[in-house]
C-alpha positions as CSV (number, residue, x, y, z in Angstrom):
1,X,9.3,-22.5,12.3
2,X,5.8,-21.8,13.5
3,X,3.8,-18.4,13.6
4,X,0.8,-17.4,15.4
5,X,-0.7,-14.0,14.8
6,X,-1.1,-11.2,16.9
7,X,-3.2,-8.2,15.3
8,X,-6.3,-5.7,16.3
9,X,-7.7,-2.3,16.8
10,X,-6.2,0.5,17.4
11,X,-8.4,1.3,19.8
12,X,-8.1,-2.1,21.7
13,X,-8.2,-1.6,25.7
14,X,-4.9,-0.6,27.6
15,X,-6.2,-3.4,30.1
16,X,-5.2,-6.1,27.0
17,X,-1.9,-5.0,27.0
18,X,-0.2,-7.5,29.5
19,X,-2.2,-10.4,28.6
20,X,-1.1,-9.9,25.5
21,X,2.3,-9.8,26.2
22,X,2.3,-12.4,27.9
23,X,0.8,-14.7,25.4
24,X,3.5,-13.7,22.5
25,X,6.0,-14.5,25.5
26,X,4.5,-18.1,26.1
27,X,4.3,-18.7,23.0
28,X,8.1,-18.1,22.4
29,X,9.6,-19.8,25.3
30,X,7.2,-22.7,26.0
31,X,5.8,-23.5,22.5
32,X,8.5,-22.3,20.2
33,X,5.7,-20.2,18.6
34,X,6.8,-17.0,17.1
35,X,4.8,-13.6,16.8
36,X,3.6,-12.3,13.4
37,X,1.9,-8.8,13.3
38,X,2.1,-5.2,12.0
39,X,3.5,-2.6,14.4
40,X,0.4,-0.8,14.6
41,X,-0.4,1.0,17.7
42,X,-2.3,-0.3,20.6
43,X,-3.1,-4.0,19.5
44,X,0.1,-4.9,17.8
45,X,2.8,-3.3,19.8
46,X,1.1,-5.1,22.5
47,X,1.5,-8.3,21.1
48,X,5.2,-7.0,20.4
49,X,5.7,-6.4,24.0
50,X,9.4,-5.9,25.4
51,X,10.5,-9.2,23.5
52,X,14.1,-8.6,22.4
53,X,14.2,-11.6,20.1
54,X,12.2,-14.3,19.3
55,X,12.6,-14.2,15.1
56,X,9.3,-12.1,15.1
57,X,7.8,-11.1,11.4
58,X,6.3,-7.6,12.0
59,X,5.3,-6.9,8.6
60,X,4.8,-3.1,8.2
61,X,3.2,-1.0,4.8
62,X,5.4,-0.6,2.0
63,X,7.8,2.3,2.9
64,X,6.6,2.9,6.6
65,X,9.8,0.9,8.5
66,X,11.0,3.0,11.2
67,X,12.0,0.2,13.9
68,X,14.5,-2.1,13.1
69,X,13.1,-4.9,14.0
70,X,10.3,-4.9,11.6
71,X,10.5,-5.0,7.8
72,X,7.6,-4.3,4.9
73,X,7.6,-6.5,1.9
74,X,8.6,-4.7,-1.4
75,X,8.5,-7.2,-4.2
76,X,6.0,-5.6,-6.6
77,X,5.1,-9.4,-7.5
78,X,4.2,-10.2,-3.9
79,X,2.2,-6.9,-3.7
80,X,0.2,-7.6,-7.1
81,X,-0.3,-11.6,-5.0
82,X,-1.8,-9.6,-2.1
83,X,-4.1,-7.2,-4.4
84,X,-5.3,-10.1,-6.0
85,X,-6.2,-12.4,-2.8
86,X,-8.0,-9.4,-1.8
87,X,-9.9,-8.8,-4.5
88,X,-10.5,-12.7,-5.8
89,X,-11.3,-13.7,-2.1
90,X,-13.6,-10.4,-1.2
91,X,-11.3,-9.9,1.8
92,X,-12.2,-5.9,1.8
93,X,-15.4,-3.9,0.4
94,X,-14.2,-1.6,-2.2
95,X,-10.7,-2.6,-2.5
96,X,-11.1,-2.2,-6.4
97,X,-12.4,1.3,-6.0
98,X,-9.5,2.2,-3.5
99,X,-6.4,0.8,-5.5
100,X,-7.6,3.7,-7.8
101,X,-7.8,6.5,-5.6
102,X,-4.8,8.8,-4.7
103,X,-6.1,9.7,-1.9
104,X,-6.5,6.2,-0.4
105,X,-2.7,5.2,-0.7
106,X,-2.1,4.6,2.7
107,X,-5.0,2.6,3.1
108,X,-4.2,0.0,0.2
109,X,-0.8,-0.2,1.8
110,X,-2.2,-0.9,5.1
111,X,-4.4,-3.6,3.4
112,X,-1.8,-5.2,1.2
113,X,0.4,-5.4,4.5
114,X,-2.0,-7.7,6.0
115,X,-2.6,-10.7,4.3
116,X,1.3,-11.5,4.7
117,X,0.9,-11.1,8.6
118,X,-1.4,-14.5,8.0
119,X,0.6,-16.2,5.4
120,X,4.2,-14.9,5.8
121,X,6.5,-12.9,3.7
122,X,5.9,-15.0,0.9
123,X,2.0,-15.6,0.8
124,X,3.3,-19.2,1.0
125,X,-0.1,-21.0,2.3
126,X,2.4,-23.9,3.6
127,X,3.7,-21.2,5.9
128,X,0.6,-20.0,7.1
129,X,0.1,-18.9,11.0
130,X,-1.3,-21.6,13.5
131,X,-4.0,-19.7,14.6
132,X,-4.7,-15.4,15.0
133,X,-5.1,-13.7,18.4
134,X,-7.2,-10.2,18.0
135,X,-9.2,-7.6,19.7
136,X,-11.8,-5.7,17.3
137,X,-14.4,-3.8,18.1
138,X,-17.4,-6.0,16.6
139,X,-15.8,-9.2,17.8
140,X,-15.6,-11.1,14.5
141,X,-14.0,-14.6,14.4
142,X,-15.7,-16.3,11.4
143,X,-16.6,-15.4,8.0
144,X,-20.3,-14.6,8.5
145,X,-19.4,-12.4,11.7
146,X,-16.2,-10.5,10.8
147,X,-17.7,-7.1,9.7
148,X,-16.6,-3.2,8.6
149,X,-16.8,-3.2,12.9
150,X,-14.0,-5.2,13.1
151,X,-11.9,-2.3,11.5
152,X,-8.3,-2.9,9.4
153,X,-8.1,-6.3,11.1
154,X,-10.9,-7.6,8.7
155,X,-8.8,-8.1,5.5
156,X,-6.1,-10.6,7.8
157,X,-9.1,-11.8,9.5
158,X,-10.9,-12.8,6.4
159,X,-7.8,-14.7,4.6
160,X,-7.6,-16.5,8.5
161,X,-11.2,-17.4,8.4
162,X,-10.6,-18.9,4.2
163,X,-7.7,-20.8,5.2
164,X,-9.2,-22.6,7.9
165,X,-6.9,-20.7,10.8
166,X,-8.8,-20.7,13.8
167,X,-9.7,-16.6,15.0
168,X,-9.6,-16.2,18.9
169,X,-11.2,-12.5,19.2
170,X,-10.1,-11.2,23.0
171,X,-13.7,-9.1,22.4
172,X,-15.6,-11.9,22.5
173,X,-16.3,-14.9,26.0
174,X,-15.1,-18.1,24.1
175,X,-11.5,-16.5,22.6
176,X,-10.9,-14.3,26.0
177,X,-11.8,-17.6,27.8
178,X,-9.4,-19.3,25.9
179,X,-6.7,-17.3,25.9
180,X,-6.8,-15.8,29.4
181,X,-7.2,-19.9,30.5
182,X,-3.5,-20.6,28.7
183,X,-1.6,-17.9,30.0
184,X,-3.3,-18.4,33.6
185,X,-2.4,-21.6,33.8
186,X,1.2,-21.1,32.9
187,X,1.9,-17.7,34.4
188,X,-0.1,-18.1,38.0
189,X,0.3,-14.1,38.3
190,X,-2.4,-13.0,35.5
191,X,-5.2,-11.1,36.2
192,X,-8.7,-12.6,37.5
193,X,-10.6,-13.8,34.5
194,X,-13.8,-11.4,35.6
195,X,-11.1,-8.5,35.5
196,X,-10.9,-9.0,31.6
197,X,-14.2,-9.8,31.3
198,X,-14.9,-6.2,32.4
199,X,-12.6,-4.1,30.7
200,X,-12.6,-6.5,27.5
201,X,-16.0,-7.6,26.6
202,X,-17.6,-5.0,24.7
203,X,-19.2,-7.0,21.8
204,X,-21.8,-9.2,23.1
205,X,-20.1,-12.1,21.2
């Protein structure tokens, strides 16, 4: 079975909402392409959408499942495998210094969370999503650009960028070009390019 990922800010535009949608919806029915992501507001649940099946992995921090379509990943050796990519691949500034402060607990779960939303349940690197879909704030899509701008999304968008997973950012002319030109060309009712461009591009990537 193949993934893709779906993943961003929580303060990604309302406007990316449908195209988003639509792209986890083309994915499923045309390519056979299912959705992985986190069930974080704005960003993710758009990705989610209104799809009722689909065998979607939305991976949520340890303890936080309220939907029962999504599940978080409680094997302590998995969790121990995601601290140390983190730390061993410099996916997050500090991580050391947060895994030993109480006061940063949801955070580390957050951040363990993400590293399966790019290589599955298992941190399986065989299993590892096709490509990652985002919207950030700074616009990152490669290792020397993703930055603290790019928000919670960095850690996933770091192990993406280390395995070689291509990272379109929806913040940025080439990924929204890309994207917005699939979905267009399959779904004749999406919005005018130049309307995303608008309410989108906010980067200058």
């Amino acid at each position: 079975m193949s993934y893709f990922t779906g993943i961003g800010s929580s303060n990604t535009p309302l406007a990316a909402k449908e195209l988003m949608s639509a792209f986890t919806k083309l994915m499923f029915f045309t390519f056979e392409m299912h959705l992985r992501s986190g069930g974080a507001p704005a960003a993710d649940s758009y990705f989610e959408g209104d799809l009722a099946d689909g065998d979607m992995q939305i991976i949520r921090p340890q303890g936080k499942v309220s939907n029962p379509k999504h599940f978080s990943v409680e094997d302590p050796e998995l969790i121990m495998k995601s601290h140390a990519l983190i730390l061993n691949l410099d996916l997050l500034e500090n991580f050391k210094e947060m895994l030993n402060s109480p006061s940063s607990l949801f955070a580390v779960q957050a951040h363990t969370r993400n590293p399966f939303q790019v290589l599955g349940p298992k941190l399986n690197p065989d299993d590892k999503s096709k490509f990652l879909v985002c919207w950030t704030e700074g616009g990152g899509s490669t290792l020397e650009d993703i930055t603290t701008e790019d928000g919670g999304s960095r850690t996933a968008m770091r192990l993406a960028a280390h395995h070689g997973i291509p990272i379109f950012n929806l913040n940025t002319y080439d990924g929204l070009k890309k994207i917005w030109g699939l979905v267009s060309t399959f779904c004749p009712n999406t919005k005018p390019f130049e309307y995303y461009e608008k309410e989108l591009l906010t980067s200058n990537k």
